[in-house]
N, C-alpha and C positions, 0 to 999 in steps of 0.2 A: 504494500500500500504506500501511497505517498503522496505526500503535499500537493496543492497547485499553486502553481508560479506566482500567484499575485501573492498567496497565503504565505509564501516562502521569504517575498518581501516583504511581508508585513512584519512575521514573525524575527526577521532579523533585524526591522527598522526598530521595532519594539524593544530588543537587546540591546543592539549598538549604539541606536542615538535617541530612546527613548521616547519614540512616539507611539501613541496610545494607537491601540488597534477597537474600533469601534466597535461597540457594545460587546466584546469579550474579554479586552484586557486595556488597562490605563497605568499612569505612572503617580498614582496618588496615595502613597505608599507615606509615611510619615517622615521616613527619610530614605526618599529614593536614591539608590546608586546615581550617583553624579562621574563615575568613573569606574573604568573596565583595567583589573591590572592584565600584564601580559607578563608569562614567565618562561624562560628558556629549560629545555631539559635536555638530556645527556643519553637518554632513552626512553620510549615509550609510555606516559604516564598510565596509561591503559584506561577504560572506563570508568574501571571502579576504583582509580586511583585521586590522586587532589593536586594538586598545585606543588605541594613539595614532592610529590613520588617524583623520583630519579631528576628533582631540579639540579642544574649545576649551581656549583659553591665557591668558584672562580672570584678571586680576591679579584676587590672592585664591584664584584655581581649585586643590582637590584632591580626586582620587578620595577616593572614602568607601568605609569598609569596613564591611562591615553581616556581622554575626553567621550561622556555615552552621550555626544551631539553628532550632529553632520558636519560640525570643523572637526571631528576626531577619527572618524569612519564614513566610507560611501561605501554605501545600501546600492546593484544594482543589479539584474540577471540572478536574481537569487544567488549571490556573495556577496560578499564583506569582502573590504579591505579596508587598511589604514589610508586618512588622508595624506600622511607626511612618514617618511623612513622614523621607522623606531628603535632608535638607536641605547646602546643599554651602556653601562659601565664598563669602562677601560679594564682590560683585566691588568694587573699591575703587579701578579704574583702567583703562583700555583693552577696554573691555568687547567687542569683536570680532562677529564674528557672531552670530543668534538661534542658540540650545539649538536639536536638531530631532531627536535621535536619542537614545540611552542605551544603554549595552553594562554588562552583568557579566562579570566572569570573575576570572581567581587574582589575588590579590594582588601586590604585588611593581612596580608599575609598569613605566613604557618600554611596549614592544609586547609584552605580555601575549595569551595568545590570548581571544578572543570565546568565550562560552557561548554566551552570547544576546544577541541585541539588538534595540532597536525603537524605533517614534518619539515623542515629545514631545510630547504634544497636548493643549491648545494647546500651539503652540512657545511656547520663553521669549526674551521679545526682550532684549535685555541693555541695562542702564546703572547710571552708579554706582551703587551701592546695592542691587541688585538682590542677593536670596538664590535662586539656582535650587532647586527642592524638586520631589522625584516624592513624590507623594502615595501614599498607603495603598490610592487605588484602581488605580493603576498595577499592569498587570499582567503579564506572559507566559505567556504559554497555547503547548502543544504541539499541539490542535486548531487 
């Protein structure tokens, strides 16, 4: 079974830049997410996993919080992507395993739960210096 295209952007207008989807879901929450963090991982976080499964720990590393408006994500063809490269923290020490995954979800750190997530491609291999960055073309798609 699966979504229809309009329903597909709704449901991801509704996530990423928080517009209400009429008469089934709205953003009147008492204190609605104002921001989506994004986190890097080193392998697979899996479904039933969160935000810290297999996040990497590369000195310098912090989730990035990227704007739930339309300056922070474009909603189009049923995908998401960032409006601007998101770029994370210099690694400047212990650089750990390649980047291979990326998860969003609420803000707040620790094990946050997963929205979405998906792989890194090309992975990013780490060393000092290294700036990890998902670009503009980076996407997630509900198809």
């Amino acid at each position: 079974m699966s979504k229809g295209n309009t329903f597909e952007n709704d449901l991801l207008a509704l996530i990423f830049n928080a517009t209400a989807i009429a008469n089934l879901a709205d953003n009147a929450a008492t204190a609605p997410l104002t921001n989506l963090a994004v986190a890097l991982h080193t392998a697979d976080p899996g479904e039933a996993g969160t935000q810290a499964t297999n996040e990497t720990a590369y000195t310098g590393y912090a989730r990035v919080s990227v704007a739930r408006t339309t300056g922070g994500w474009t909603v189009s063809g049923g995908s998401v992507s960032p409006v601007a490269n998101i770029d994370f923290g210099e690694c400047t020490a212990s650089p750990g395993a390649a980047i291979t995954f990326f998860s969003v979800g609420p803000t707040g750190g620790g094990a946050t739960k997963i929205f979405y997530s998906g792989t890194v491609s090309p992975n990013i291999t780490m060393a000092v210096g290294v700036i990890p960055r998902l670009k503009t073309t980076s996407s997630i798609s509900e198809d």
